[in-house]
C-alpha positions in Angstrom: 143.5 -260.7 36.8 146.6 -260.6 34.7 144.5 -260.1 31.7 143.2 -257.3 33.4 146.5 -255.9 34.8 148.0 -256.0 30.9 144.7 -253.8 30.0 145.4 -251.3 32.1 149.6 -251.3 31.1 148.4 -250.8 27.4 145.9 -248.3 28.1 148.4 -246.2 30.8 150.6 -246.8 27.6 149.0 -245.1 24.8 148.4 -242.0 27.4 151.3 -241.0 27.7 151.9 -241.4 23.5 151.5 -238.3 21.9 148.0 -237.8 20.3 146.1 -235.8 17.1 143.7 -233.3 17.2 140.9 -234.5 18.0 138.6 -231.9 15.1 135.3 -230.6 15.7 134.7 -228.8 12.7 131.0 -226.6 13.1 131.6 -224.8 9.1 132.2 -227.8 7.5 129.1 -228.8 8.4 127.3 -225.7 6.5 126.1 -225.9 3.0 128.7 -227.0 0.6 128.7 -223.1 -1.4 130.0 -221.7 1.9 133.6 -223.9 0.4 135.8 -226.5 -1.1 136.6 -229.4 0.1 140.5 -230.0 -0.6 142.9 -232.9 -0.4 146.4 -232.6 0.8 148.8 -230.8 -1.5 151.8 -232.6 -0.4 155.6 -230.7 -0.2 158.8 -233.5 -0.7 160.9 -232.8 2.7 158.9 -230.8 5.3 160.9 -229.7 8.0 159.7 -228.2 11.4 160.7 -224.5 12.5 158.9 -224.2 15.5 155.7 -225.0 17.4 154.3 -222.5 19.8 154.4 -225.1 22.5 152.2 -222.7 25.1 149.4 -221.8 22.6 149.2 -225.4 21.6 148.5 -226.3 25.6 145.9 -223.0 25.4 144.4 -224.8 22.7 144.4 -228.6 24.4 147.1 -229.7 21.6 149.7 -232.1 22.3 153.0 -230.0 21.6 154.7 -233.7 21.3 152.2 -234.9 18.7 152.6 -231.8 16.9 156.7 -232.0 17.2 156.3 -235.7 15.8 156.8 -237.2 11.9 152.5 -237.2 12.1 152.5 -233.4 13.3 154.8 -232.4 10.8 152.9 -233.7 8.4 150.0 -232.3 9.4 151.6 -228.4 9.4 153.0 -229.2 6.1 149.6 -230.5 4.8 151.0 -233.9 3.4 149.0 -236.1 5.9 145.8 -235.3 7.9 144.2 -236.8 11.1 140.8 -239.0 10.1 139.3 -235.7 12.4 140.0 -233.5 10.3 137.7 -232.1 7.1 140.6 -229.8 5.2 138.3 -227.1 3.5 139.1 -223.6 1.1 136.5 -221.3 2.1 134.7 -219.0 0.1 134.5 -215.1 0.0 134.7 -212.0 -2.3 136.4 -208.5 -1.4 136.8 -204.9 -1.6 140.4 -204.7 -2.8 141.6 -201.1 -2.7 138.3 -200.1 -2.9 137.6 -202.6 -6.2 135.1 -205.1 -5.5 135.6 -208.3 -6.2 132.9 -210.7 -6.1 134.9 -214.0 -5.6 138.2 -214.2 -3.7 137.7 -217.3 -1.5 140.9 -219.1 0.1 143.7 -219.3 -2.6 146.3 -220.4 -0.6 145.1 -221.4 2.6 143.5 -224.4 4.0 141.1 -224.8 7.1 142.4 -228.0 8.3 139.5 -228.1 11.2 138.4 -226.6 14.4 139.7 -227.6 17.9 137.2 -226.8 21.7 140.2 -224.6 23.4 140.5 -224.6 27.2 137.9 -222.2 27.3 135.2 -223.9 25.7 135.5 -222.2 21.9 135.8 -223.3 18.8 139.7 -222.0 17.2 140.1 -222.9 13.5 143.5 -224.4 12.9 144.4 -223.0 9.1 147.6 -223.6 7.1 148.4 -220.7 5.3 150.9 -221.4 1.9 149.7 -224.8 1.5 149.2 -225.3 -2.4 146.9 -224.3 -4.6 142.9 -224.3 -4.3 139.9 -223.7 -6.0 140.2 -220.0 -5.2 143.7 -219.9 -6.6 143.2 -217.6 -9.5 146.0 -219.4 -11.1 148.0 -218.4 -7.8 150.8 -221.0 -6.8 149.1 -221.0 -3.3 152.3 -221.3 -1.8 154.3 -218.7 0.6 157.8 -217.9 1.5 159.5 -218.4 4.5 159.6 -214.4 5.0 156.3 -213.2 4.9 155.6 -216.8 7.5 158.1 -215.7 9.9 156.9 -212.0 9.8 153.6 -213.3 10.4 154.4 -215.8 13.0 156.5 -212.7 14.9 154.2 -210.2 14.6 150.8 -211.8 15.4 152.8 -213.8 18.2 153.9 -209.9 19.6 150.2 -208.1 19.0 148.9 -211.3 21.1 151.5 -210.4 24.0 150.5 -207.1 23.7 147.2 -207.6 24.4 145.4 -206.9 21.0 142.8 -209.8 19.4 144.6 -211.2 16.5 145.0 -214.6 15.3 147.8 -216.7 16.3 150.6 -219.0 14.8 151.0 -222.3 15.8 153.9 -223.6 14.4 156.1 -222.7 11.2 157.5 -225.4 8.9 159.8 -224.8 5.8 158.3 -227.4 2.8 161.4 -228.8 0.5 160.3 -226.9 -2.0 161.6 -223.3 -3.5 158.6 -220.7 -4.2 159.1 -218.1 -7.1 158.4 -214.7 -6.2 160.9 -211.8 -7.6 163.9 -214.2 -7.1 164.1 -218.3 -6.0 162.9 -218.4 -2.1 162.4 -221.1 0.5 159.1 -222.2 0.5 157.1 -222.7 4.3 153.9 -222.9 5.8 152.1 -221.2 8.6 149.7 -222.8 11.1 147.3 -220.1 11.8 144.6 -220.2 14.8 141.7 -217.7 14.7 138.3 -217.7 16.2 137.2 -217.8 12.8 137.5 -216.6 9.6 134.5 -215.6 8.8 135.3 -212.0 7.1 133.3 -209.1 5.8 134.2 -210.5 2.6 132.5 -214.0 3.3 129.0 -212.1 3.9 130.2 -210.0 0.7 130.0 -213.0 -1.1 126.5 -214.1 -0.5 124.7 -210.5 -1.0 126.8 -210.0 -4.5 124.9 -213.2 -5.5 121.5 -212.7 -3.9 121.5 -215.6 -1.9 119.3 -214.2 1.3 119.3 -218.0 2.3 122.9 -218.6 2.9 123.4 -214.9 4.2 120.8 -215.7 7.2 122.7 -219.5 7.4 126.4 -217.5 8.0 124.7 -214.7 10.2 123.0 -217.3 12.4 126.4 -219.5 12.3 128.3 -216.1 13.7 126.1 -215.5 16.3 125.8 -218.7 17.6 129.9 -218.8 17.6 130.5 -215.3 18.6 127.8 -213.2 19.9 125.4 -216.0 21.6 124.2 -213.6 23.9 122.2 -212.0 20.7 120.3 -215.5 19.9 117.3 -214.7 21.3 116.6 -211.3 20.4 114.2 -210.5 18.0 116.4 -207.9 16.3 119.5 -210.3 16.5 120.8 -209.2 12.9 120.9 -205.6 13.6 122.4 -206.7 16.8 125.2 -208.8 14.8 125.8 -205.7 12.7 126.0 -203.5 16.2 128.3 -206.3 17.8 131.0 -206.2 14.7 131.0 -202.1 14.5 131.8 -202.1 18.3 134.3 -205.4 18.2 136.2 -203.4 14.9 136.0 -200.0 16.5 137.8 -201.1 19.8 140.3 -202.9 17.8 141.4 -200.6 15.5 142.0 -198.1 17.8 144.2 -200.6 19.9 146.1 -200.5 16.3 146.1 -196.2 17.0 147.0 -196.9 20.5 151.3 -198.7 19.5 151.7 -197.3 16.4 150.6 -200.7 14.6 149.6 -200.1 10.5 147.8 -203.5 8.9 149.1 -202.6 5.6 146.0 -203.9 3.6 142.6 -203.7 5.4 140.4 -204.7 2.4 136.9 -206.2 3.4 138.5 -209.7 2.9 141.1 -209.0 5.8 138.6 -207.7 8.3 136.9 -210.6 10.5 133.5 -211.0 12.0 134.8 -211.6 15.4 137.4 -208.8 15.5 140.9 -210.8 15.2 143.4 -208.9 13.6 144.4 -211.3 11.0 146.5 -211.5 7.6 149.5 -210.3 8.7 151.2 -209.3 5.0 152.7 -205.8 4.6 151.7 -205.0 8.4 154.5 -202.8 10.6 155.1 -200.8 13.6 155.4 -197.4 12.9 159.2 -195.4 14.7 159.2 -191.9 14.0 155.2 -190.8 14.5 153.6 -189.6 11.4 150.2 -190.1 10.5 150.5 -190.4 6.9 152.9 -193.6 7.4 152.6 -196.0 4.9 154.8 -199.4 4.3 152.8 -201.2 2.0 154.8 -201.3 -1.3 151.2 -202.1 -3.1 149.5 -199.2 -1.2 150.5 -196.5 -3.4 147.6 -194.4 -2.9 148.2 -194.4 1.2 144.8 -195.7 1.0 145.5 -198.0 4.5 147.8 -195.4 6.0 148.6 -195.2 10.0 145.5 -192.0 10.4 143.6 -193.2 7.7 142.8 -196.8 9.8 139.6 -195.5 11.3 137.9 -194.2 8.7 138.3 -197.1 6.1 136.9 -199.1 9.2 134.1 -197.3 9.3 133.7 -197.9 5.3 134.5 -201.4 5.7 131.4 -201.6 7.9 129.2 -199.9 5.7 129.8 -202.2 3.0 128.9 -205.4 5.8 125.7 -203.5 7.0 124.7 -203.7 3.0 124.9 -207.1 3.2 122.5 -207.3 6.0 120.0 -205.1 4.3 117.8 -208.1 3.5 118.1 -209.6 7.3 117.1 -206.6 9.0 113.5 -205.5 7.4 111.4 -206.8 4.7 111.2 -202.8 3.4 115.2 -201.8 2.3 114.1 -197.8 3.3 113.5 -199.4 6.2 116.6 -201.1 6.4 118.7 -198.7 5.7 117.5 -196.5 8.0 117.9 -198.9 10.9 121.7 -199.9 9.5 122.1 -196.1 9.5 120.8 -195.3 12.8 123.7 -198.5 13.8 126.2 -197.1 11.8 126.6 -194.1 13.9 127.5 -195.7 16.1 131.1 -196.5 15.2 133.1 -193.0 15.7 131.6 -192.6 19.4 133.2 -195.9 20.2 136.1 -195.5 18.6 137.1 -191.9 19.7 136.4 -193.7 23.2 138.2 -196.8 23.2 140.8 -194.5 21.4 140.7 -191.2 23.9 140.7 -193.6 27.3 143.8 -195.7 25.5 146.1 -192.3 25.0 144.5 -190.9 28.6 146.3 -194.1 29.9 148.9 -193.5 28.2 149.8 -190.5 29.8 148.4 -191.4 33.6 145.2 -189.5 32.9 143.2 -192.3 35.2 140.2 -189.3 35.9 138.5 -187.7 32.9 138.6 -184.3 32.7 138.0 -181.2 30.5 141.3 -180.3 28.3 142.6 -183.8 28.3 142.5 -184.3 24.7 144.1 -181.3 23.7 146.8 -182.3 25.9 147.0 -184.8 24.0 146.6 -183.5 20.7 149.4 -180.9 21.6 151.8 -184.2 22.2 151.0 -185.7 19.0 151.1 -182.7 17.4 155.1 -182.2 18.7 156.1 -185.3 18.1 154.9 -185.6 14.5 156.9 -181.8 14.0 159.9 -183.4 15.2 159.5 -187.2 13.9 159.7 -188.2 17.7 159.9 -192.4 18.0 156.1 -193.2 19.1 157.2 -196.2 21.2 159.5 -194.5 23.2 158.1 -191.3 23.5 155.4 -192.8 25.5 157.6 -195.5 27.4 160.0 -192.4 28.1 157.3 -190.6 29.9 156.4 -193.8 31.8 159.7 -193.8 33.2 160.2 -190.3 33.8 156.5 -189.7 35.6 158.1 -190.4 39.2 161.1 -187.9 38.8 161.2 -184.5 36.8 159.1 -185.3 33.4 160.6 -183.6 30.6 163.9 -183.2 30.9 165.6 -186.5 30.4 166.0 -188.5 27.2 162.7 -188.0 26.3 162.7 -184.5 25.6 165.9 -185.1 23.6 164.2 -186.5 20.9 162.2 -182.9 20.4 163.0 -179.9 17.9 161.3 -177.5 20.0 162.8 -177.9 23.1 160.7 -174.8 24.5 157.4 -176.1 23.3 158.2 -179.7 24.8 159.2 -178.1 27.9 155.8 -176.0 28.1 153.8 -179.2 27.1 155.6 -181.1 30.0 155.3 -178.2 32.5 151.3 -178.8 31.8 151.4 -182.4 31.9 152.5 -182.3 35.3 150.5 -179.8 36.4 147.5 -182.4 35.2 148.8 -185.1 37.1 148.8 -183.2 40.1 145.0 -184.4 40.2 146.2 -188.3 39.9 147.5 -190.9 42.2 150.5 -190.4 40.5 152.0 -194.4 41.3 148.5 -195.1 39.8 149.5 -193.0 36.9 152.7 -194.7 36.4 151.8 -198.0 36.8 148.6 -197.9 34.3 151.3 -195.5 31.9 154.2 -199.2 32.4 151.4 -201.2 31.4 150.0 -199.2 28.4 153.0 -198.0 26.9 155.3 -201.3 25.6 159.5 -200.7 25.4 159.6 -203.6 22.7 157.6 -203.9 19.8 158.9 -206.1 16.8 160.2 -203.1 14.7 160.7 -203.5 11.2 164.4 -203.7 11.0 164.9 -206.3 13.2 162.0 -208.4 11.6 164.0 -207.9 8.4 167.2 -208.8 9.5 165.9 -212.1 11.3 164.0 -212.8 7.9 167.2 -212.1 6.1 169.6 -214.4 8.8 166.7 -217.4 8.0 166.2 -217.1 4.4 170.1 -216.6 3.5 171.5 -218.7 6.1 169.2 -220.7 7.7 170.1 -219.1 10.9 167.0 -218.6 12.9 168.4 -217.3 16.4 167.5 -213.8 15.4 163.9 -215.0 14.8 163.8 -216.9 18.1 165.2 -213.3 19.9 162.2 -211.7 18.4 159.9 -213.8 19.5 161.1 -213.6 23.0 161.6 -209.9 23.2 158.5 -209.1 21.9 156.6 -211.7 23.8 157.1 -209.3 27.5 156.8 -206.4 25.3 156.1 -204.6 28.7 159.5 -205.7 30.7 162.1 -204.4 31.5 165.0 -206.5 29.6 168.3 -205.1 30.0 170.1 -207.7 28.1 167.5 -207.0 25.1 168.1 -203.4 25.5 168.9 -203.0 21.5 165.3 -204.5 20.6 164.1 -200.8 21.8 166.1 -198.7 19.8 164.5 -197.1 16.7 166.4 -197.9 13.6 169.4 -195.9 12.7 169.3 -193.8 8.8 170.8 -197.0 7.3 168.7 -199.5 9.5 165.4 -198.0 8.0 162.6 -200.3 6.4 161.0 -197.7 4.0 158.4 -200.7 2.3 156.7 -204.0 3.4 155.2 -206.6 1.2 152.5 -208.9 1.1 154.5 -212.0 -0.2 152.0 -213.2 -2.9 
């Protein structure tokens, strides 16, 4: 008995001791073209920034583990659990419209995949954790910047509701990165569904390799679209899956103002994530030809343009189903045609019912979207903030709509007033507390505006002073509150305060 009594000490022990992911890791298990395998690429004095202790619990991580000497050097990939297979993966591109036929992973590392609370696979990735196979003589490294704008913005699309991957935890690495100037080098700890990309099926058709293009679309499906194993027509129904998943996220991008920066094929995921958060931003002052990207020179990925290179984007992954979907390629083309169509209806809808919310339009009706247009159409001729235009209206539905701060921010004062008057002759039709409380929870006060990313990236990188960067992230992480003491997070940048470009960090 006291034998038995000790056993049971030791074992209640161990616990309550912190404890490593325990990796299941489904794509290392695919054919060894599909990647690299990778050792560590150590860094000499890793230091932890943060872990996101609640989407660690989401994801059945132990927050303490991951906080510990072992966690940290995990995030700064110098030390590995025996779970865990680290792997590059493999995939080409359309950059700017240039094809590319290998990209792969240059600076990122999937360390393995963890069975969240909800019974998925999430792949844990370190992103700016040395040099691959893939590197193109790329240092593979990143800078704290462009991993704290990541970490803030994907952390404030997730609170707002939009699929994106997430960050798990930040660390700075000991070791400077050279860029235009000498920067402080970190990692990011990146959690996706997967990241399997347009560009990873790119990268089998460019090569011919029908094989491995039927291994990955059986892999996706079986990951993300189960529900199309059995059909006989599973492929086309893969290809119809992705068009809708992209469609309905993209125009949750339309729906706050959000512009990716860089939506080459190798950016846009099977599953629909939002992911590779580089020269992304939030747009202030509506205009739909915004552009930040300072490598987007063309306004190839600007704010209107976001649908249509969708679309484009998809046409290039139906091509690589071509040899999946009919022995015949006229015949496969005309059945990824007939698919392809499909993509503006479900946009225009996932688009039209987001801005109907927006405004408290709950019931369809005739002239609704040229109420809307006529909105758009004002607050572009007078540069009128996007977020709180919308958020204004929100506020302003209970009492007399139009003429409070919200109409301030309008040229025209006339035409905003005869825009108003019709609004709320519309709403007439609607349940107006309905209206306003669909309008509070579709139109955010706080989104993580570009000059207050900058200045928290400037605080951390000149001073080490990350308070601004935890404010972000905890502004931006009740996007939809009411938080009077954060009041200043709201306001649109002043002449001086204006971020004019965005980069990708590479």
């Amino acid at each position: 008995m006291p034998e038995a009594n000790a056993a049971r000490a030791i074992e209640r022990e161990r616990a309550d001791q912190p404890a490593p992911p325990a990796f299941d890791n489904s794509y290392a298990r695919l054919p060894d073209r599909f990647f690299a395998r990778q050792e560590p690429s150590p860094v000499p004095a890793p230091r932890l920034i943060r872990v996101n202790r609640p989407l660690a619990a989401e994801l059945g991580l132990d927050p303490a583990w991951l906080e510990s000497a072992d966690g940290v050097a995990m995030l700064a990939g110098n030390r590995f659990p025996d779970t865990a297979e680290p792997i590059a993966l493999a995939y080409a591109g359309h950059q700017f419209g240039n094809f590319v036929p290998q990209l792969g992973d240059g600076r990122a590392l999937l360390v393995g995949e963890v069975i969240d609370a909800a019974g998925h696979h999430r792949d844990i990735q370190l992103k700016g954790s040395g040099p691959t196979r893939f590197s193109r003589n790329g240092d593979g490294r990143a800078a704290l910047g462009p991993v704290l704008r990541e970490y803030i913005v994907s952390e404030a699309m997730a609170a707002l509701g939009i699929p994106t991957a997430r960050t798990l935890a930040a660390v700075l690495t000991g070791d400077p990165v050279y860029r235009e100037t000498r920067l402080p080098g970190a990692i990011v700890t990146r959690v996706a569904a997967s990241h399997v990309r347009i560009g990873t099926f790119q990268f089998f058709a460019v090569r011919r390799d029908v094989e491995a293009l039927k291994t990955l679309a059986d892999y996706v499906i079986e990951r993300h679209y189960p529900a199309l194993a059995g059909r006989d027509d599973r492929y086309l129904g893969l290809l119809e899956a992705v068009i809708a998943a992209q469609a309905d996220l993209v125009a949750r991008w339309m729906l706050v103002g959000f512009i990716h920066g860089v939506m080459n094929t190798d950016n846009m995921t099977i599953s629909g994530e939002t992911i590779d958060y580089g020269p992304c931003a939030f747009m202030d002052a509506y205009d739909p030809a915004t552009v930040f990207s300072s490598i987007d020179v063309q306004g190839r990925y600007a704010y209107a343009n976001q649908p249509r290179i969708a679309a484009w984007n998809l046409t290039r992954f139906a091509e690589t189903l071509l040899p999946l979907l009919a022995d015949d390629e006229d015949a496969a083309i005309a059945k990824a045609e007939g698919v392809l169509k499909g993509f503006q209806p479900v946009y225009q809808a996932a688009f039209h019912g987001g801005l109907r919310r927006k405004l408290g339009l709950l019931n369809e009706q005739e002239g609704d979207i040229q109420l809307i247009g006529d909105l758009l159409s004002l607050m572009a001729a007078s540069r009128a903030d996007f977020t709180l235009t919308f958020r204004g209206l929100s506020a302003e539905i209970g009492g007399q709509a139009g003429k409070g701060t919200t109409r301030e921010s309008f040229v025209d004062l006339a035409a905003f007033d005869d825009w108003a008057g019709r609004w709320r002759t519309r709403l007439q039709s609607e349940d107006l507390d309905a209206s306003r409380e669909a309008m509070l929870s579709a139109n955010p006060k706080y989104i993580p505006r570009n000059h207050h990313v900058e200045a928290a990236i400037k605080a951390a990188v000149e001073n080490e002073d990350f308070g601004s960067f935890e404010r972000m992230l905890a502004v931006t992480g009740k996007p939809f509150e009411e938080q009077p003491q954060m009041a200043a997070y709201a306001l649109p940048p002043t002449e001086d305060e204006r971020v004019f470009q965005t980069f990708c960090g590479t």
